[in-house]
N, C-alpha and C positions, 0 to 999 in steps of 0.2 A: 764873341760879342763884337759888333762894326761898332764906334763911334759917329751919331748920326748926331743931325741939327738938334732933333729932340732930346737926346741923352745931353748934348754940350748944353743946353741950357737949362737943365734941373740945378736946381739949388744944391750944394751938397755939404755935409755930407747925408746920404737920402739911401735908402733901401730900393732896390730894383728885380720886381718879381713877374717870371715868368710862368704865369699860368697855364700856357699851351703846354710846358714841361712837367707843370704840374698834374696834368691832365694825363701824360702819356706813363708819366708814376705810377698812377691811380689805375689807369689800365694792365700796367703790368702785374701787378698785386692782385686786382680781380683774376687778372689771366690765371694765374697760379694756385686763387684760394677756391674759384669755380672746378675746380676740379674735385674737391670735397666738400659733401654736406657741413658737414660737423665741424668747420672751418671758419674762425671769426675775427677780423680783423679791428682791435681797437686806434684808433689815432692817441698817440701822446698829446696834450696841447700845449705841456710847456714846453714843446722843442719852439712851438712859433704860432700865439694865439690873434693873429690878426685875424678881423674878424670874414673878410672875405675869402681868405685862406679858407677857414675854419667852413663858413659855407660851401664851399665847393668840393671840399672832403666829404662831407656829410650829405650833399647829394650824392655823394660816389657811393653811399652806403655803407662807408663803415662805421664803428659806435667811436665812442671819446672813451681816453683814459685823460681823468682827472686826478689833480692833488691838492686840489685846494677846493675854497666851497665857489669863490672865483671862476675859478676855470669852470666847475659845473653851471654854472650861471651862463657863461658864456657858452658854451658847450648848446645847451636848451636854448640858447637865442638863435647858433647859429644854425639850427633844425635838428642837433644828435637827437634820435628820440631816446628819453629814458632809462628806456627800458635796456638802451647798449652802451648806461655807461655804466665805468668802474671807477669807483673810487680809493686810491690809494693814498698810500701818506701817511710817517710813524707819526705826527703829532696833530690829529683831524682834529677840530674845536667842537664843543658844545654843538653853539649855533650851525656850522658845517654839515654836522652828523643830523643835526633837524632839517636842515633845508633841503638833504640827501634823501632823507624820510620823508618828505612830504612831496621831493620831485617822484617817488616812487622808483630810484635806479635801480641797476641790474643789480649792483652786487656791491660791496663793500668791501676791499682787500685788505683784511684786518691783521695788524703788525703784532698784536701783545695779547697776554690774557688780560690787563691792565683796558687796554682799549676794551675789548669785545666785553667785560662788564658795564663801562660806558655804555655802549652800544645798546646795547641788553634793558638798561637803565632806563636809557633815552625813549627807545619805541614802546615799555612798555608804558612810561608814563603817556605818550603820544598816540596807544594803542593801534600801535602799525608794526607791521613785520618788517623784520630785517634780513636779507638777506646777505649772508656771509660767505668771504672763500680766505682762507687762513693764508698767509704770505709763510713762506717755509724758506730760512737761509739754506741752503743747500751746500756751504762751502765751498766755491767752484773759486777759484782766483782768475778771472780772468783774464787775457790777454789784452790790455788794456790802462791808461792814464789810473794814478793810483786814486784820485780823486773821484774818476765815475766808473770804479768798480764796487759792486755793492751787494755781493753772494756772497763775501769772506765772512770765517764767525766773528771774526772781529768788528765788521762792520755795524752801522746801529738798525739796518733794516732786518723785517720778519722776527720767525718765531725759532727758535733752536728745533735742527728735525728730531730731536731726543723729545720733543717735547709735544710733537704732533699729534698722538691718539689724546690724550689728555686734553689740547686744548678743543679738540672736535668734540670729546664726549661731556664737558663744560657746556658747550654751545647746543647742544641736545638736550640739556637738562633746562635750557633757557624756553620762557612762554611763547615770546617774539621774535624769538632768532632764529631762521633755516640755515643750515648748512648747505652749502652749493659748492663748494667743492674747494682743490688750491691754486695759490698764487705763486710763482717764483718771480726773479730778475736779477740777472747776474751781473750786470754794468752794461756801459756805453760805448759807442762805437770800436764792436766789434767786427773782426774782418777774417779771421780766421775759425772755422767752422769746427773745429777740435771744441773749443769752449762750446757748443752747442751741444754738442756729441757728447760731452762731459755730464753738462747739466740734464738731457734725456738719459742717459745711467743713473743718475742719483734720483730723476723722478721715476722710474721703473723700480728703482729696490724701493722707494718709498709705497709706490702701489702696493708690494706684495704686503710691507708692513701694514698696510691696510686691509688688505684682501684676508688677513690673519686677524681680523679684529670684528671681521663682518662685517668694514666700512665700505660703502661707494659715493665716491668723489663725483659727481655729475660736470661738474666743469673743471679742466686743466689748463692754467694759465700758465705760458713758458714767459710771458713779457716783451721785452722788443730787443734793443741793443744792436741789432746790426746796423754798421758803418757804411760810411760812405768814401770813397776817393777825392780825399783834398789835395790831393798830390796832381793830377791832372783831369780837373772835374772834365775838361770838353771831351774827350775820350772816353770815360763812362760817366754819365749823366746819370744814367736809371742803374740803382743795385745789383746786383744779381740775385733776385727773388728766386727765383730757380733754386740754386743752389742752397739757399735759407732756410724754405720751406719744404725742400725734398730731405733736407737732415734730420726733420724733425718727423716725418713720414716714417723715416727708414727708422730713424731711434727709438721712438716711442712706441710703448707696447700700450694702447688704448684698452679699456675696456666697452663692450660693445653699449653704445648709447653713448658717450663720455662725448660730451662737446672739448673742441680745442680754439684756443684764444690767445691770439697774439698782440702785443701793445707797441706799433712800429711810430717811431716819432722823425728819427733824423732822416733817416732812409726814403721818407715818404719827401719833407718839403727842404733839407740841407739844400740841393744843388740848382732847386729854382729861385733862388735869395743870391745876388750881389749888393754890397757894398758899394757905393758909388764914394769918392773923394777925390778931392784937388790938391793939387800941391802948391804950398804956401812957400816953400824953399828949399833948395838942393844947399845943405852946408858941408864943408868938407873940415872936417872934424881931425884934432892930431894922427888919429888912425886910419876913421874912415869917413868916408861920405853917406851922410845922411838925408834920404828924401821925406823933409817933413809935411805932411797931411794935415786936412782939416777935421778929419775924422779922427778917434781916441779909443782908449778902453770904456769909454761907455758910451758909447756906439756897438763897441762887436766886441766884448769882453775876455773873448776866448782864449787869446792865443796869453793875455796875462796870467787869466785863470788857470788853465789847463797846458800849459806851455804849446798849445794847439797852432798848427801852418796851415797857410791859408796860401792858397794860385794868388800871385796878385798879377794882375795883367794892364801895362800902360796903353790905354783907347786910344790915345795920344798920337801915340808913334808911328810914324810911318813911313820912315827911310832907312834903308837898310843899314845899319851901322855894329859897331859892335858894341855889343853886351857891355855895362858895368855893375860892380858890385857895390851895391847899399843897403843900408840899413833903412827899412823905412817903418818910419816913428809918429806918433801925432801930440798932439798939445798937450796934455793933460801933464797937469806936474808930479808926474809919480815918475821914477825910473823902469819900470814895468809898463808904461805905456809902449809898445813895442809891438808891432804887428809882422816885423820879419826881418832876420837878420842875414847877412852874408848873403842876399841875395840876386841873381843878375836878373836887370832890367834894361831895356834901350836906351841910350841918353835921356835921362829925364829931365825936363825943367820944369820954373814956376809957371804956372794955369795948367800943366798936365791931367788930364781926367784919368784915374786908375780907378781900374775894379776888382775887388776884395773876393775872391770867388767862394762859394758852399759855403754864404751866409747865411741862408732861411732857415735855417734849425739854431738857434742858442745865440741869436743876433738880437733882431728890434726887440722881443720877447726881454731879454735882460736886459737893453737899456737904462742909461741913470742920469741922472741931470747932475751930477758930481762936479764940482767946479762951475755950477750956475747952470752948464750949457743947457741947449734946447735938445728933444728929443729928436731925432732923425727922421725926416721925410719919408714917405713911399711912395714909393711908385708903382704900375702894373702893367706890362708888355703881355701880348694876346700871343 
């Protein structure tokens, strides 16, 4: 990314998205899922529900994966048609699950037998059908922050897979409820392909448990979780979809008709999102030296939340100098407000413009007004 006259005078700290990237994402993923019919691409929208993001995926054709009645809202404004979204989420509301019912979506990813009498409840009073696909923990520990892993039985998502033909032949006995098939999702930003490999073995023995019960699944949803390179976004930009979506070719043993259904969130819009901020002051501290930012943890939350690093790159710079090491921190009065430590950057001073890089997944989306502040600008590069 150059520092140009237009970037030096955004306000910051402000979001800076590039769509032309986002565009060459959206092609890659086609590239890869046009190769199979029975191949369906959901977007996440809480990795980042801007709304012109959100539009521009949805001309790409792929459906929404929702988890709130929110994001489905937003989702139908921004053209997902209906009929390809998914609703997930252990705690759906009342109102949620009606307005899910009444948009007509695809499917319902239902976490409990708790829930799916709700459900059951809901459409018969509304005399509309529901369609269901059972969230299955699978037990898979992924390789991954302990925070957004979320296949362990420990975990609060899904249903125990001891518990699977039971909660299907419940949902069979229901007036308004179809069965459409399952759900899994084993956590976030994953980057090693073994945890995929894992999760297609344990959906495979789960088929056969099925295939023994007389059951057919019509739709198999594996979820999303593949990661991104925040270690040097400029270097790989785009995923490796390839390598994502042939794992799951090669693992899975489909049965003939069985749609497949992916829910890719960070993958798709992480590495078209920077972080734009300024430097308010370089202080040098009894240890070390610290480059304080006008930007904070509720701006880009991440790296407090999930101890998550970020590229940070000074736009600033540009005489060849050497390297120093800083800490660079922003205002917020929490000692967690910290966006990277022990890091080398070129001489930096006060008015330096830095940019926060693979922030368009789990960035403006969680923003807070915490400490008063105002929510963060965006911007949009072609």
């Amino acid at each position: 990314m150059q520092l140009t006259d237009t970037l030096q005078n955004f306000q910051t700290p402000c979001y800076l998205y590039d769509t032309a990237l986002l565009a060459r994402t959206l092609d890659a993923i086609r590239h890869e899922v046009q190769q199979h019919d029975n191949y369906h691409v959901h977007y996440a929208v809480k990795a980042n529900s801007n709304p012109r993001i959100l539009s521009q995926i949805a001309a790409a054709g792929l459906g929404a994966d929702c988890v709130s009645g929110g994001e489905i809202r937003a989702a139908l404004a921004a053209g997902f048609p209906a009929s390809k979204i998914a609703f997930a989420g252990v705690g759906k509301a009342d109102w949620e699950i009606r307005l899910a019912l009444q948009s007509a979506i695809g499917m319902f990813n239902v976490e409990s037998f708790e829930e799916l009498e709700v459900i059951s409840q809901l459409a018969t009073a509304m005399n509309l059908r529901a369609r269901v696909s059972f969230r299955i923990n699978p037990d898979v520990a992924a390789h991954t922050h302990a925070h957004i892993t979320t296949g362990r039985a420990e975990d609060k998502f899904g249903i125990a897979k001891e518990d699977m033909v039971r909660v299907i032949r419940m949902a069979q006995t229901m007036p308004c409820v179809d069965f459409t098939g399952l759900h899994f999702h084993i956590g976030s930003q994953l980057l090693v392909m073994d945890d995929f490999e894992e999760l297609c073995r344990c959906v495979n023995q789960l088929q056969l448990e099925l295939d023994s019960e007389g059951i057919f699944a019509p739709n198999i949803n594996v979820g999303g979780g593949l990661g991104v390179d925040y270690e040097t976004p400029a270097a790989n930009p785009i995923p490796d979809f390839q390598a994502y979506f042939s794992t799951f070719t090669r693992g899975l043993q489909l049965r003939e008709g069985q749609q497949l259904h992916f829910e890719l969130g960070r993958a798709v819009v992480a590495q078209m999102g920077s972080l734009l901020t300024r430097v308010l002051y370089v202080k040098q501290g009894r240890q070390k030296q610290f480059v304080i930012v006008d930007a904070g943890m509720t701006d880009l939350i991440r790296p407090a939340l999930y101890d998550a690093r970020h590229h940070i790159d000074n736009l600033s710079a540009t005489a060849a100098e050497p390297a120093v090491t800083y800490d660079v921190v922003g205002p917020i009065c929490e000692s967690s407000d910290v966006f990277a430590r022990d890091i080398l950057l070129p001489p930096t001073r006060r008015g330096d413009l830095l940019a926060i890089r693979s922030a368009g997944a789990y960035g403006e989306t969680m923003a807070s007004q915490y400490n008063c502040r105002s929510l963060p600008s965006v911007h949009f590069i072609e």
